[in-house]
N, C-alpha and C positions, 0 to 999 in steps of 0.2 A: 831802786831803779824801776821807773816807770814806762812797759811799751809804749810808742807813740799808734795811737790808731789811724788805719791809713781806710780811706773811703773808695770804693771802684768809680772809676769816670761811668758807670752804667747807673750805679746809684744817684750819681751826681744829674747825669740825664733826665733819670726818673723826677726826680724831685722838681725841674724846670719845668716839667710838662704838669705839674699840681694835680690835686687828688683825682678830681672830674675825668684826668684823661688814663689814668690807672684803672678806675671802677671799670670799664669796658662795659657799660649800659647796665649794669648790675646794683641792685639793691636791699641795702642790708635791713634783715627784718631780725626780731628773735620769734622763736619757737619755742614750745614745750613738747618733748618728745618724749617719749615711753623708755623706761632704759634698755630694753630687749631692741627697739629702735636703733638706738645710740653704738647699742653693743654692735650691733648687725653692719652698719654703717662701717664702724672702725675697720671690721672684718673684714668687707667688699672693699676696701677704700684702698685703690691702688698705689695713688701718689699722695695719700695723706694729705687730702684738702675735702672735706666730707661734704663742701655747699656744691662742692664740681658732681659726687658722688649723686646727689640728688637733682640735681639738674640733668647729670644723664638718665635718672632713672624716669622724670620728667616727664622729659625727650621721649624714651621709649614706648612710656604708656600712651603719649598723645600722637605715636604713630603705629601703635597698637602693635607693637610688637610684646609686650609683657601681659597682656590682654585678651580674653577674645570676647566677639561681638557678643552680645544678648540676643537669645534667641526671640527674646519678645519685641525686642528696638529693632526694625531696620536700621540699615547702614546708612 
């Protein structure tokens, strides 16, 4: 006896709208990362999606919140 698999009408949705409109302006690269990196990552990663993890950390650095100025660079 074999389950029948059943698909969500959301999955179904997603699928009409093709791949371009899932990406949400996002582009997939790879990396090589350090495994202390990787470890860290896992660790911070709230909702277990590690490219959101780095995107916030990003974010943070390029509004200098994780950062502080250089005494020798004006702002």
């Amino acid at each position: 006896m074999t389950k029948e698999r059943k698909i969500s009408q959301a999955s179904l949705e997603n699928l009409k709208l093709g791949a371009i409109a899932r990406r949400k302006g996002k582009v997939r690269v790879t990396l090589s990362l350090l495994p202390t990196t990787i470890q860290w990552l896992k660790k911070h990663d709230a909702n277990g999606n590690m490219s959101e993890c780095v995107d916030e950390i990003v974010r943070r650095i390029v509004a200098g919140e994780l950062v502080k100025p250089s005494v020798d660079k004006p702002a």
